[in-house]
C-alpha positions as CSV (number, residue, x, y, z in Angstrom):
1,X,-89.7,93.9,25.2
2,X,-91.4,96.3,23.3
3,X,-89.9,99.8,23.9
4,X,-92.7,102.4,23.3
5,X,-92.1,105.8,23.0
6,X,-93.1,105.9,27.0
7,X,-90.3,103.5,27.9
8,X,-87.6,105.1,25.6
9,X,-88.6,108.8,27.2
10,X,-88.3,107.1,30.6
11,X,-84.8,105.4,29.9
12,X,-83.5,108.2,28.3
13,X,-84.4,110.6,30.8
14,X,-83.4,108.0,33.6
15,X,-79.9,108.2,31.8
16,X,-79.5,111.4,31.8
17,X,-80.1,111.9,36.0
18,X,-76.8,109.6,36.4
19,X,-79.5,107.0,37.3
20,X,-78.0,103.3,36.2
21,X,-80.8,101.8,33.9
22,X,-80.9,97.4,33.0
23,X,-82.9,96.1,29.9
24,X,-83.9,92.7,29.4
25,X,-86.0,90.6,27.9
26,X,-89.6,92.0,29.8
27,X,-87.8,94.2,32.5
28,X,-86.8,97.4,32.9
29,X,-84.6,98.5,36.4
30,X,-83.7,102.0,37.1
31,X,-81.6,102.3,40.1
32,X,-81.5,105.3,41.6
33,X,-79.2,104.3,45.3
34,X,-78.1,101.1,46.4
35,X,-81.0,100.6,48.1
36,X,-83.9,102.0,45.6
37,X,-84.8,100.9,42.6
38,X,-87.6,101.2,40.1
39,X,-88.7,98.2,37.9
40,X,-91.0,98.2,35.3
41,X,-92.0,94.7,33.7
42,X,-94.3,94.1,30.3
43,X,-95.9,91.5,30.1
44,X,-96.6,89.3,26.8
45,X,-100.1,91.4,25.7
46,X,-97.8,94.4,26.3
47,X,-99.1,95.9,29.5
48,X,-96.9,97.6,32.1
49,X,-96.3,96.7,35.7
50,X,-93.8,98.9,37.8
51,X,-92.7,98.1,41.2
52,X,-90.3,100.3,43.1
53,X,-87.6,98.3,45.7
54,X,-86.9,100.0,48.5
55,X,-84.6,98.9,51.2
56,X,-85.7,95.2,50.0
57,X,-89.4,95.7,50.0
58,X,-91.0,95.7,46.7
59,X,-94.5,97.3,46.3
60,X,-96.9,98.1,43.0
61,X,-96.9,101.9,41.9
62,X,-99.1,103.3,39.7
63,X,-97.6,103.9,36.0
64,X,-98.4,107.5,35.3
65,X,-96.5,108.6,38.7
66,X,-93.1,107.2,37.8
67,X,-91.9,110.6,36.2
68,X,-93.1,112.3,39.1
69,X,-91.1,109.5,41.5
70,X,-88.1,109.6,39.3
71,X,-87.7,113.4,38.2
72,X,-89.2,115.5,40.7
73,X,-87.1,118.2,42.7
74,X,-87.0,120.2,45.3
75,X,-85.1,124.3,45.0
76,X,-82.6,122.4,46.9
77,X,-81.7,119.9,44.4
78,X,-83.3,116.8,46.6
79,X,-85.9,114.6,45.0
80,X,-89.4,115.3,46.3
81,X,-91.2,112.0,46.7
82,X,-89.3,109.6,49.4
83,X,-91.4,107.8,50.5
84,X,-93.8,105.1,48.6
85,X,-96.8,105.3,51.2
86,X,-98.0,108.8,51.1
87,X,-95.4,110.5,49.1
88,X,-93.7,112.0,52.2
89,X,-91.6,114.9,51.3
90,X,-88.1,114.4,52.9
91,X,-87.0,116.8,56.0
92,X,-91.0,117.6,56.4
């Protein structure tokens, strides 16, 4: 794997949240619960796919919203984005 300035931002920062974070040979997995994970995979030419797992349903997500997915908070301390369709904000 080739770990671009991107993907060492995104594991360091993942790190840093108390998030667990797995490297392997063309895979990246952040958990963030038991039952939500986000994985990133490159592929030989070098492009990025990233999935998120959520209660054991895995769905394609768009690269450049992964901080957003991963990092964002509310004043309360709860993480904005809960929900893969639609972005539904929790306790909305």
């Amino acid at each position: 794997m080739n770990i671009t300035p991107f993907l060492a931002r995104l594991i360091s920062s993942s790190v840093n949240c108390g998030y667990s974070v797995y490297v392997s040979e063309n895979k990246i997995r952040v958990k963030i619960s038991n039952d939500e994970s986000v994985i990133i995979e490159q592929s030989l030419q070098g492009e990025l796919y990233c999935f998120i797992s959520r209660h054991g349903v895995v769905s394609s997500f768009n690269k450049q919203m992964i901080y957003d997915y991963l990092f964002e908070y509310d004043e309360y301390g709860i993480r904005v984005y809960s929900d893969v369709k639609g972005f539904s904000k929790e306790g909305v």
